[in-house]
Biopython code that builds the backbone (N, CA, C, O; Angstrom):
import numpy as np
from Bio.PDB.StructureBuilder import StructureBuilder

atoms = [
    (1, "UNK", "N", (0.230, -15.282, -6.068)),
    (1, "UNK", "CA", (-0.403, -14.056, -5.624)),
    (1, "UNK", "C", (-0.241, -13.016, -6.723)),
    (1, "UNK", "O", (0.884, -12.868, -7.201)),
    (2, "UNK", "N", (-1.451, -12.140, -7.255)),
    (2, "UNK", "CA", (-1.216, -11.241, -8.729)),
    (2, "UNK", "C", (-0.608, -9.655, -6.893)),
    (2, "UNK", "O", (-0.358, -9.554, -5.692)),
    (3, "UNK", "N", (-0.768, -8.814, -8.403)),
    (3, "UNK", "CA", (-0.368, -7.504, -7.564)),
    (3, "UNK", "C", (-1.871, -7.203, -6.836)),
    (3, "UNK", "O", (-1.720, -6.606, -5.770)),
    (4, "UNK", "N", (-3.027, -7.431, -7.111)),
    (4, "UNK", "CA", (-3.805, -6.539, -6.847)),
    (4, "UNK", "C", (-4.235, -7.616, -5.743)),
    (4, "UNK", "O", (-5.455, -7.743, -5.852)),
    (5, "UNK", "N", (-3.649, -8.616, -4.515)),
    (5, "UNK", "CA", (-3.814, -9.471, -3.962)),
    (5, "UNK", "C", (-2.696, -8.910, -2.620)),
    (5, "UNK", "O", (-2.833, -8.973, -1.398)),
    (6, "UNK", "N", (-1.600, -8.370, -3.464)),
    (6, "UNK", "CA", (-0.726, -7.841, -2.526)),
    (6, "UNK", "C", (-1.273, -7.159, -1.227)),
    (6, "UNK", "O", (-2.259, -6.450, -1.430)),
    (7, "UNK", "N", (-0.772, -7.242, 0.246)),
    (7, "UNK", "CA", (-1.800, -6.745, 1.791)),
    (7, "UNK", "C", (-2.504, -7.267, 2.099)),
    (7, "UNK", "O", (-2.900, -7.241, 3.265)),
    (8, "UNK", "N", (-3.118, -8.186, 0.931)),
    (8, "UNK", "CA", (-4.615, -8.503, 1.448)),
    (8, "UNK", "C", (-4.826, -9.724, 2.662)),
    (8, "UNK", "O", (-5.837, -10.425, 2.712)),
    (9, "UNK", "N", (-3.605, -9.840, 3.677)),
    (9, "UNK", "CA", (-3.925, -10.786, 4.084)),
    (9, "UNK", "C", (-4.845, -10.732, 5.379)),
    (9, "UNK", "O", (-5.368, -11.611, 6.064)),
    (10, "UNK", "N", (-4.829, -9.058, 5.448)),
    (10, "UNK", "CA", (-5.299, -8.668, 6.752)),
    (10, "UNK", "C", (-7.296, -8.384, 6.369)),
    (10, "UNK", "O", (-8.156, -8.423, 7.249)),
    (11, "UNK", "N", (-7.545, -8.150, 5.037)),
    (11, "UNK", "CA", (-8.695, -8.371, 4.888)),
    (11, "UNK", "C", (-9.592, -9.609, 4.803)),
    (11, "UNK", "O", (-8.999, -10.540, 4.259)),
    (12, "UNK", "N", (-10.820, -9.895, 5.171)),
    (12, "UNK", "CA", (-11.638, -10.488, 4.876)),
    (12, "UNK", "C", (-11.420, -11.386, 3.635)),
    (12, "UNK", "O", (-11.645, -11.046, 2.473)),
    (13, "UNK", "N", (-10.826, -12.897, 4.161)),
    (13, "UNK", "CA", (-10.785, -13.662, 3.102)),
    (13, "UNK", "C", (-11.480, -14.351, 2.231)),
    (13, "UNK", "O", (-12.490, -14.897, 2.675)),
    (14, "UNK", "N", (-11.154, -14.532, 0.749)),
    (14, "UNK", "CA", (-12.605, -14.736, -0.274)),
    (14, "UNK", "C", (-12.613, -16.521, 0.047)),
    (14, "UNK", "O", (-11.700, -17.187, 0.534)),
    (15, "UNK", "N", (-13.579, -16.849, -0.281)),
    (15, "UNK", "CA", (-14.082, -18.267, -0.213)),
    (15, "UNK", "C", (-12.654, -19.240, -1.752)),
    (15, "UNK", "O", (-12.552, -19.003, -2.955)),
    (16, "UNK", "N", (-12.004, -20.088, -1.005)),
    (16, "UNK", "CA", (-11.353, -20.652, -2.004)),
    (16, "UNK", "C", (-11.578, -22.308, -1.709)),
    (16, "UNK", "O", (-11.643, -22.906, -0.634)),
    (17, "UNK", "N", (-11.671, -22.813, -3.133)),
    (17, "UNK", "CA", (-11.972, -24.147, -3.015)),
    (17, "UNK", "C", (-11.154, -25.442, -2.418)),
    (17, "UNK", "O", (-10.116, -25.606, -3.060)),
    (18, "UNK", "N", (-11.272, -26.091, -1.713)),
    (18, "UNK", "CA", (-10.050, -27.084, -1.264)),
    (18, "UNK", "C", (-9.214, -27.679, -2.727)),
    (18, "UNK", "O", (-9.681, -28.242, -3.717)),
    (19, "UNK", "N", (-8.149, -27.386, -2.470)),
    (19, "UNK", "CA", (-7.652, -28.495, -3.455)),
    (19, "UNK", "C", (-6.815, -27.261, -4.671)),
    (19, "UNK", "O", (-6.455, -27.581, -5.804)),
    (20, "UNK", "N", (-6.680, -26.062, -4.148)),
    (20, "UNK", "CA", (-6.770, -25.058, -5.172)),
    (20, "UNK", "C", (-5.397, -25.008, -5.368)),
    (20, "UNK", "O", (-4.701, -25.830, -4.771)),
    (21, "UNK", "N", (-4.767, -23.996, -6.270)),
    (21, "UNK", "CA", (-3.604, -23.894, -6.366)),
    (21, "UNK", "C", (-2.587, -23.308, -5.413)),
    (21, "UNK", "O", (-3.114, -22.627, -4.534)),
    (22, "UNK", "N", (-1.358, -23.385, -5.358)),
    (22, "UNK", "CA", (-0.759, -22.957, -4.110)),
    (22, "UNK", "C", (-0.702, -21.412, -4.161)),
    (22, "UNK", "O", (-0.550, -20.760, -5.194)),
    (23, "UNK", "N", (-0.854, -20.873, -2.823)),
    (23, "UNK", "CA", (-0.722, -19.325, -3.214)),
    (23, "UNK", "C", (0.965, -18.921, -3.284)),
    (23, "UNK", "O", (1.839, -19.332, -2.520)),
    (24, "UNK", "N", (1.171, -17.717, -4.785)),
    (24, "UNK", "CA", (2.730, -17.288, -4.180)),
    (24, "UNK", "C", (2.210, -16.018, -3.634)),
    (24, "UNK", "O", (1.133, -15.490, -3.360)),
    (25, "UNK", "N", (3.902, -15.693, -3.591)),
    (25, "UNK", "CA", (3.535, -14.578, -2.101)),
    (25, "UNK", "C", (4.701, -13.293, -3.045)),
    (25, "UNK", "O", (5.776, -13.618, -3.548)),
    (26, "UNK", "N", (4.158, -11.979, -3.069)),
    (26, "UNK", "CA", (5.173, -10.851, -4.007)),
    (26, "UNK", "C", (5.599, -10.100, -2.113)),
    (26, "UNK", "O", (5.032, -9.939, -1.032)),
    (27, "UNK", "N", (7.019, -9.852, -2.795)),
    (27, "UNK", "CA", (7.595, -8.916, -1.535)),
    (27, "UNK", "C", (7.484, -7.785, -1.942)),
    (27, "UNK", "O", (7.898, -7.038, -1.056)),
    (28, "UNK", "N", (7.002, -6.975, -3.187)),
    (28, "UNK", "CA", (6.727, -5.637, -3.611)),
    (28, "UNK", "C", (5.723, -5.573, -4.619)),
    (28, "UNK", "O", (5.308, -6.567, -5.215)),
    (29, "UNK", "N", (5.278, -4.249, -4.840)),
    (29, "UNK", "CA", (4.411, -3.767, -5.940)),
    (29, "UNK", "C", (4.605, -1.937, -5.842)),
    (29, "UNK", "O", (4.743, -0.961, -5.105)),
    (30, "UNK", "N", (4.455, -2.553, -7.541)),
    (30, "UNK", "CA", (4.796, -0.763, -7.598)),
    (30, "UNK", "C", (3.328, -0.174, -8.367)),
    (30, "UNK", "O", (2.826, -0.514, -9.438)),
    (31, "UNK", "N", (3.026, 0.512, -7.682)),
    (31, "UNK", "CA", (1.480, 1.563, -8.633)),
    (31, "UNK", "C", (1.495, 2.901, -8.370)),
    (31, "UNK", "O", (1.809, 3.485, -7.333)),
    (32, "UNK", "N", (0.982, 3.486, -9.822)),
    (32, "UNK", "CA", (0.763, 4.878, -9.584)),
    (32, "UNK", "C", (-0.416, 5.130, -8.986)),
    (32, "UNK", "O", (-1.414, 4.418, -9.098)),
    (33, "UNK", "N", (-0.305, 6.497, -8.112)),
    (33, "UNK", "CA", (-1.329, 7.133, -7.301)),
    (33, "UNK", "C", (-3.041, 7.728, -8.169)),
    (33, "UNK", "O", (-3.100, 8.854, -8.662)),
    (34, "UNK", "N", (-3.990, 6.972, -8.195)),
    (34, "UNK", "CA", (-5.119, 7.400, -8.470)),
    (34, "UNK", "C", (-5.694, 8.887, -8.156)),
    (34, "UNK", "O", (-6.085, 9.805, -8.876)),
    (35, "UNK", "N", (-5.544, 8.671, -6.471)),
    (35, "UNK", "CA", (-6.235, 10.259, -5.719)),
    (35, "UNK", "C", (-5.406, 9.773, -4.487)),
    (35, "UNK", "O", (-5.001, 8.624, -4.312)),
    (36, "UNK", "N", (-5.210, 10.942, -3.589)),
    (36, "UNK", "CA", (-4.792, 10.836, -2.062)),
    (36, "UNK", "C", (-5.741, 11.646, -1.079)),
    (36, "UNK", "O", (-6.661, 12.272, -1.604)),
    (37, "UNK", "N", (-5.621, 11.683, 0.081)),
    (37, "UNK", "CA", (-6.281, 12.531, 0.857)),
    (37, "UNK", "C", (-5.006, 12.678, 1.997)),
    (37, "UNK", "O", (-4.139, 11.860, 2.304)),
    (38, "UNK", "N", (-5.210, 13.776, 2.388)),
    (38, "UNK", "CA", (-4.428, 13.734, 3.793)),
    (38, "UNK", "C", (-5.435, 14.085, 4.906)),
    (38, "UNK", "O", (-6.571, 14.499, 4.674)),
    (39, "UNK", "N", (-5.001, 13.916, 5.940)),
    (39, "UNK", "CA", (-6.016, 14.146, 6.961)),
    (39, "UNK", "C", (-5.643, 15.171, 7.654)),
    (39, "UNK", "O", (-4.516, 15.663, 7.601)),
    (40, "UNK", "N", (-6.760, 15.646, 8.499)),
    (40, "UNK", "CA", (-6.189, 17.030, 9.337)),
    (40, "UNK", "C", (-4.888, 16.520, 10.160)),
    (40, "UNK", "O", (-4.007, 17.379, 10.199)),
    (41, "UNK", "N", (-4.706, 15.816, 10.546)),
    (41, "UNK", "CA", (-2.954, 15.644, 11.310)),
    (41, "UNK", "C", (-1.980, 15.369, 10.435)),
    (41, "UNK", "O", (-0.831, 15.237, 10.857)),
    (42, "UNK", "N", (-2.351, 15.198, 8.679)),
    (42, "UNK", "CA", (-1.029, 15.198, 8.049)),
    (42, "UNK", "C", (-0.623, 13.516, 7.509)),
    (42, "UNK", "O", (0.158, 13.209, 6.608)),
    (43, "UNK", "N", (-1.475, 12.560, 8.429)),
    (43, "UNK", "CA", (-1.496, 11.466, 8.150)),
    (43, "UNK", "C", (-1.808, 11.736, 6.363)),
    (43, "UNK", "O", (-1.961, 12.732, 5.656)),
    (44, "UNK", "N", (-1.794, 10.272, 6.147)),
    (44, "UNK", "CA", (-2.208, 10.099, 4.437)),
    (44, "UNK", "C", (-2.998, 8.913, 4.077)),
    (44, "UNK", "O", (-2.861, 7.792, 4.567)),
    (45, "UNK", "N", (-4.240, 9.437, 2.741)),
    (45, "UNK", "CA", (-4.485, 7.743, 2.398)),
    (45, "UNK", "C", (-4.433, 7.936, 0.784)),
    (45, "UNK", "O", (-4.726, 9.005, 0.248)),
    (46, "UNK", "N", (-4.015, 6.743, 0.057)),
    (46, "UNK", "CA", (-3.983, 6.704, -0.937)),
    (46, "UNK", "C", (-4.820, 5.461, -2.175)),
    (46, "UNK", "O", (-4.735, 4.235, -2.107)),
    (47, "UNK", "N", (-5.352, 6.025, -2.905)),
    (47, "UNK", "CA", (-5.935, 4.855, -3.938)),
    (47, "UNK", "C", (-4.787, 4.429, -5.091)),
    (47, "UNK", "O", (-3.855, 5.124, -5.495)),
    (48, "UNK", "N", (-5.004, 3.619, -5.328)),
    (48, "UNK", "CA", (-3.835, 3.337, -6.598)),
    (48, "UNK", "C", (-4.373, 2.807, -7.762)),
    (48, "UNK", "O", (-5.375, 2.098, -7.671)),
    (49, "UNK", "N", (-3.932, 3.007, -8.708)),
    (49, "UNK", "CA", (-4.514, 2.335, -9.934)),
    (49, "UNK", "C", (-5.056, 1.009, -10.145)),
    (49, "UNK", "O", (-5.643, 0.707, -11.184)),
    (50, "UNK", "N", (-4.845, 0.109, -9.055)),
    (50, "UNK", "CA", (-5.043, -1.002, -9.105)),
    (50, "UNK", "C", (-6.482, -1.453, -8.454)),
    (50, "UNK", "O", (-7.076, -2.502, -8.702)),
    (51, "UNK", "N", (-6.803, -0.652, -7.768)),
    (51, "UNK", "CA", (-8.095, -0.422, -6.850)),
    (51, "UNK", "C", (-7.275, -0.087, -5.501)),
    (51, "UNK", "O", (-7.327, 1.101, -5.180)),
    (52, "UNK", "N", (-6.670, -0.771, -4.820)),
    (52, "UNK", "CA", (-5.991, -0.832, -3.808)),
    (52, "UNK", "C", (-5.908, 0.507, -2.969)),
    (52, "UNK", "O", (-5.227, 1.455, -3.359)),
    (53, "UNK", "N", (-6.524, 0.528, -1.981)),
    (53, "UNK", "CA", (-6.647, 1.493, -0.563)),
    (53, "UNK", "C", (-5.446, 1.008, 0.193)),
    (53, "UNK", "O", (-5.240, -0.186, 0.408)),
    (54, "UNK", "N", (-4.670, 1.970, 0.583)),
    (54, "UNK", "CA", (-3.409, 2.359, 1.659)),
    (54, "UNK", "C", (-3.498, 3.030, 3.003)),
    (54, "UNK", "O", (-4.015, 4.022, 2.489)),
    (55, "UNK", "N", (-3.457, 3.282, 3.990)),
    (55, "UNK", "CA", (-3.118, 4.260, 4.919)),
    (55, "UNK", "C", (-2.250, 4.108, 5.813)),
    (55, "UNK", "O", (-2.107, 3.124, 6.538)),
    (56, "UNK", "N", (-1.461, 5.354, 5.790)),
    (56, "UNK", "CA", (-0.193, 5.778, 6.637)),
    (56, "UNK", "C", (-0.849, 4.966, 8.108)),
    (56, "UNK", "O", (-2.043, 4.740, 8.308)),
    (57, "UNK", "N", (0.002, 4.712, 8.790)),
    (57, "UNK", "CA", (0.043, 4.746, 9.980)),
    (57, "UNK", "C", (0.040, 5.460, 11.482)),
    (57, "UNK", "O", (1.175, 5.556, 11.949)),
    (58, "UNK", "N", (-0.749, 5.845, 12.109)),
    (58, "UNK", "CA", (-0.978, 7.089, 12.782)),
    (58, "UNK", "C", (0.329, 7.021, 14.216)),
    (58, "UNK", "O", (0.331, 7.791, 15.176)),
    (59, "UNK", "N", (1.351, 5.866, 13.968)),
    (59, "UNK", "CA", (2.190, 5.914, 14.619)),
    (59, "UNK", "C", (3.567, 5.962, 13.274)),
    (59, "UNK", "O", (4.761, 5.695, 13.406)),
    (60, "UNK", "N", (2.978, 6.303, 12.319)),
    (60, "UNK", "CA", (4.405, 6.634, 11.746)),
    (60, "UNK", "C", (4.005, 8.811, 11.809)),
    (60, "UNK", "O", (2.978, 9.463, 11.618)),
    (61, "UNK", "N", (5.168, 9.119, 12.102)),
    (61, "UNK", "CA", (5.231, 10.467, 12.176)),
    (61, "UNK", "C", (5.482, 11.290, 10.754)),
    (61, "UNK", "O", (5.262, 12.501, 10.717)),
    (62, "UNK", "N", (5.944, 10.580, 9.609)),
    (62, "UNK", "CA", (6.631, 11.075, 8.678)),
    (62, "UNK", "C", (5.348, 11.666, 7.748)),
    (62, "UNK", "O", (4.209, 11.267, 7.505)),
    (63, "UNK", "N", (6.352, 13.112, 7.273)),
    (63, "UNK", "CA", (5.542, 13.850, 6.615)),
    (63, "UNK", "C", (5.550, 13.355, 5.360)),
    (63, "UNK", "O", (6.583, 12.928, 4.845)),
    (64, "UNK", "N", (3.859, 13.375, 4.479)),
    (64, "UNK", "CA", (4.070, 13.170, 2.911)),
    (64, "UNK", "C", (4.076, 14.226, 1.910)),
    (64, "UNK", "O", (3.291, 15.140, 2.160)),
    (65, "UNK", "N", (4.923, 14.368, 0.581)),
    (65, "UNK", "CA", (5.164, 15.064, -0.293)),
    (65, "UNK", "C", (4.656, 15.289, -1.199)),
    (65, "UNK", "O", (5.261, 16.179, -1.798)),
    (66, "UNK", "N", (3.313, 14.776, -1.991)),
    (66, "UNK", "CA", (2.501, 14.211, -3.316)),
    (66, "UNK", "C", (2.949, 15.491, -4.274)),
    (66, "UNK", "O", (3.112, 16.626, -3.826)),
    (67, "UNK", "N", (3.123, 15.117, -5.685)),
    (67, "UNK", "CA", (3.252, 16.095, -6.587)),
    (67, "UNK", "C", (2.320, 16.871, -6.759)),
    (67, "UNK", "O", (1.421, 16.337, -6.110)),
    (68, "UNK", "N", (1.863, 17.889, -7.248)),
    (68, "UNK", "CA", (0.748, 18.213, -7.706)),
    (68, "UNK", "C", (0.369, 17.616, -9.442)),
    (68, "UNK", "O", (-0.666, 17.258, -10.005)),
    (69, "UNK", "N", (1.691, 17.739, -9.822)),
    (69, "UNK", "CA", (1.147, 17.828, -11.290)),
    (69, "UNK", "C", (2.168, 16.461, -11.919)),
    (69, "UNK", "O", (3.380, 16.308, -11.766)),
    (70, "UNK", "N", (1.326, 15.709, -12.552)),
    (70, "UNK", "CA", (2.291, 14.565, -12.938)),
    (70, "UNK", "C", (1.861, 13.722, -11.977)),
    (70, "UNK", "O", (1.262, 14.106, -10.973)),
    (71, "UNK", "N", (2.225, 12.193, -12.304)),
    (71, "UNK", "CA", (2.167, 10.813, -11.482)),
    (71, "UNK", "C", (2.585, 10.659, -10.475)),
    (71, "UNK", "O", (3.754, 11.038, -10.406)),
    (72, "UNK", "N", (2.142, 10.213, -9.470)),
    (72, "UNK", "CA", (2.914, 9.945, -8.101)),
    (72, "UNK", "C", (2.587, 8.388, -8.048)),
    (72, "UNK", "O", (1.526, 7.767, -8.118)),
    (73, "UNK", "N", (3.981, 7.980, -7.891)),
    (73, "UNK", "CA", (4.482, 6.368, -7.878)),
    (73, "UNK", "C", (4.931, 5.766, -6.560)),
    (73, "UNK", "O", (5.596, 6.289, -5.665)),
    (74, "UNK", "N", (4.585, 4.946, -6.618)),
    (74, "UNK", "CA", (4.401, 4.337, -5.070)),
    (74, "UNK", "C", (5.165, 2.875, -5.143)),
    (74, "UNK", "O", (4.780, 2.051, -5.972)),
    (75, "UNK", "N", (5.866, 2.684, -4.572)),
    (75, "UNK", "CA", (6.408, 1.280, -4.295)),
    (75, "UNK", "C", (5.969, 0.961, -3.285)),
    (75, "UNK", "O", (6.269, 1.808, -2.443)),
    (76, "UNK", "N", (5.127, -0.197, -2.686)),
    (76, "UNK", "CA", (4.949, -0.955, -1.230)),
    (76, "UNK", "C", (5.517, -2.134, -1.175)),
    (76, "UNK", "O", (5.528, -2.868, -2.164)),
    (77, "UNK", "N", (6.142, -2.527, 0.147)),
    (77, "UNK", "CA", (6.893, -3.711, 0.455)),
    (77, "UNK", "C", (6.555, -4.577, 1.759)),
    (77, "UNK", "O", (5.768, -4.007, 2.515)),
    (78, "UNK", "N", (6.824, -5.354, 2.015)),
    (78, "UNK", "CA", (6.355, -6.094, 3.076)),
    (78, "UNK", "C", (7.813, -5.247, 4.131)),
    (78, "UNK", "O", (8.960, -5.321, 3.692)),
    (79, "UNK", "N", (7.662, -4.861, 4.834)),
    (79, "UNK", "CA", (8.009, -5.098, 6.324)),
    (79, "UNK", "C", (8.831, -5.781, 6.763)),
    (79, "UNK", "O", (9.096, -6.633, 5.915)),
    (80, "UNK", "N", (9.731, -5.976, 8.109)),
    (80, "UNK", "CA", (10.244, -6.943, 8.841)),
    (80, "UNK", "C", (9.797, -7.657, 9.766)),
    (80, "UNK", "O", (10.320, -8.730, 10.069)),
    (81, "UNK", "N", (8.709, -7.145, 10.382)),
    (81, "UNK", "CA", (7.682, -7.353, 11.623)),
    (81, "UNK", "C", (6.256, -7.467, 10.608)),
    (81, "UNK", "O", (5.371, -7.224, 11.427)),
    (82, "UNK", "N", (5.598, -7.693, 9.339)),
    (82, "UNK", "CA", (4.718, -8.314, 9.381)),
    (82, "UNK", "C", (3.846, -7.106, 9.048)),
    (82, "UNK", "O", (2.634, -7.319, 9.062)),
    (83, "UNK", "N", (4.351, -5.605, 8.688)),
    (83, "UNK", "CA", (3.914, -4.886, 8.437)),
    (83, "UNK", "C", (4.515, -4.293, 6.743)),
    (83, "UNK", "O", (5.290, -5.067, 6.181)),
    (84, "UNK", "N", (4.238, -3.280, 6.166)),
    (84, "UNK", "CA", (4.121, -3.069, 5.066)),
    (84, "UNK", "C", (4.684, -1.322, 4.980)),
    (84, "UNK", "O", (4.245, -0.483, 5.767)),
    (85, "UNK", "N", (5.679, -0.998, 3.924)),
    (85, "UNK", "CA", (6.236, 0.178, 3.965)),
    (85, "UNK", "C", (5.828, 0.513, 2.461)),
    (85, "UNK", "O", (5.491, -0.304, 1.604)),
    (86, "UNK", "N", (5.948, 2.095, 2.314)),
    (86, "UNK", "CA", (5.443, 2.648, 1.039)),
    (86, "UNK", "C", (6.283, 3.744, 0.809)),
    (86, "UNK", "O", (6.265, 4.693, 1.593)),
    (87, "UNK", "N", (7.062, 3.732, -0.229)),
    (87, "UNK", "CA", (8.245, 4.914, -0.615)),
    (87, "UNK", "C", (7.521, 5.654, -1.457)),
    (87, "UNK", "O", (6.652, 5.030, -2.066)),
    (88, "UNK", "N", (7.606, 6.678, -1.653)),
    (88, "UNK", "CA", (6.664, 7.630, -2.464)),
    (88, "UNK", "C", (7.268, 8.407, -3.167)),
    (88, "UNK", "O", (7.766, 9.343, -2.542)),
    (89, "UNK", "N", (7.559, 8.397, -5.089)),
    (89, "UNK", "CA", (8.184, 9.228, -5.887)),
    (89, "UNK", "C", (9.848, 8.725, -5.853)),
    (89, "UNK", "O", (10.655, 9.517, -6.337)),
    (90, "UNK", "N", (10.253, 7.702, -5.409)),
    (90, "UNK", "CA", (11.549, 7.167, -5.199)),
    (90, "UNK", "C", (12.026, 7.761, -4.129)),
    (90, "UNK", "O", (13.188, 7.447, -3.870)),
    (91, "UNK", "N", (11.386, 8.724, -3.217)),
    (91, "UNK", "CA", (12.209, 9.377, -2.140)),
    (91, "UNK", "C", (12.791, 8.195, -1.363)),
    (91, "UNK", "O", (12.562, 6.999, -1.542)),
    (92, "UNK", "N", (13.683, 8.842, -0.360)),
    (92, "UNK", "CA", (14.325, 7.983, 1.151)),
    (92, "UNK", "C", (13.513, 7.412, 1.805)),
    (92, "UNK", "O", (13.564, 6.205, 2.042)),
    (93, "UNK", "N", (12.426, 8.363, 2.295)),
    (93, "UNK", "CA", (11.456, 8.212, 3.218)),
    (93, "UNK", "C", (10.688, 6.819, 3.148)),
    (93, "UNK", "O", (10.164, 6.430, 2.104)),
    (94, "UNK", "N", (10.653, 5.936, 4.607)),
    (94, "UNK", "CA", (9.940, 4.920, 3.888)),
    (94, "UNK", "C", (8.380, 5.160, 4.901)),
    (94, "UNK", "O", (8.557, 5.346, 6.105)),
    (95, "UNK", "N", (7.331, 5.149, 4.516)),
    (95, "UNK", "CA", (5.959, 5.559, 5.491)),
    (95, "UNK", "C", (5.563, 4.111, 5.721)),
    (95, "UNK", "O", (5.584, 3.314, 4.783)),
    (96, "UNK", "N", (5.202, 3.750, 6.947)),
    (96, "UNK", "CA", (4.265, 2.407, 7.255)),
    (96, "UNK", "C", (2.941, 2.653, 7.276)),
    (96, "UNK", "O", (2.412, 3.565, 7.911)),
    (97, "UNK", "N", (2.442, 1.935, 6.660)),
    (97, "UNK", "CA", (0.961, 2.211, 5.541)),
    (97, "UNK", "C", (0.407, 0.721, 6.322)),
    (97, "UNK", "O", (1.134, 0.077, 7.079)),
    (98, "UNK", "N", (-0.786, 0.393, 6.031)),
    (98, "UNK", "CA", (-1.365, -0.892, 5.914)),
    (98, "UNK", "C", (-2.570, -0.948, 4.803)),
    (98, "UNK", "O", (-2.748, 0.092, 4.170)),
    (99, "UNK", "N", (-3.194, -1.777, 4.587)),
    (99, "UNK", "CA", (-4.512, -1.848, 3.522)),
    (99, "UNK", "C", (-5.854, -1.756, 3.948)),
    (99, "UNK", "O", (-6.431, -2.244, 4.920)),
    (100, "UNK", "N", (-6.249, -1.004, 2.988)),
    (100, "UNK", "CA", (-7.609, -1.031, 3.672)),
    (100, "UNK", "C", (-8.508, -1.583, 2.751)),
    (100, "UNK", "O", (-9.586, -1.975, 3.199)),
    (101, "UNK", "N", (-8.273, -1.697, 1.506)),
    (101, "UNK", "CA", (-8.673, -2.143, 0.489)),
    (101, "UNK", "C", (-8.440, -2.919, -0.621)),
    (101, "UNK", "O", (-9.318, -3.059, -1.472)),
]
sb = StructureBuilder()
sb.init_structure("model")
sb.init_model(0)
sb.init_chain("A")
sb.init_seg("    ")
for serial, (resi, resn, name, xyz) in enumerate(atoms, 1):
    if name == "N":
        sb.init_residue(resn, " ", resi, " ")
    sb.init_atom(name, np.array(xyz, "f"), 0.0, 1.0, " ", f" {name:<3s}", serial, name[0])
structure = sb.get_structure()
């Protein structure tokens, strides 16, 4: 599995040939922030350098911080339950995100 494959298991899968190579599987990826949006409730979505679409979870409550000026770095990780967490700028905070892209 490359990085830019990372989430994708919940999207629309591409056509692969029988017989193909085995898939591996990454428990993290780290990318810097392209653009973000927040939404009127504070939720968040983020693009990353990689192409890769993110969004907070509208059952995670946690507020986000984005820099204004300078890179904002993102680590995402797989989850314990099958879901996916995103630390933002090395903070504590971990936000449950999923892919949208």
């Amino acid at each position: 599995m490359t990085p830019e494959q990372f989430g994708s298991e919940r999207l629309p899968a591409p056509t692969v040939a029988p017989g193909g190579p085995p898939v591996q599987t990454l428990d993290t990826i780290t990318a810097t922030i392209e653009s973000y949006t927040i939404y009127r409730d504070g939720h968040f979505a983020v693009t990353l350098s990689n192409g890769q679409v993110w969004e907070q979870l509208r059952g995670d409550l946690s507020r986000a911080y984005f820099k204004r000026s300078g890179d904002n770095i993102v680590e995402i990780s797989r989850g314990l339950v099958g879901g996916y967490n995103l630390v933002l700028n090395r903070s504590s905070t971990l936000y449950r995100v999923t892919r949208l892209k």
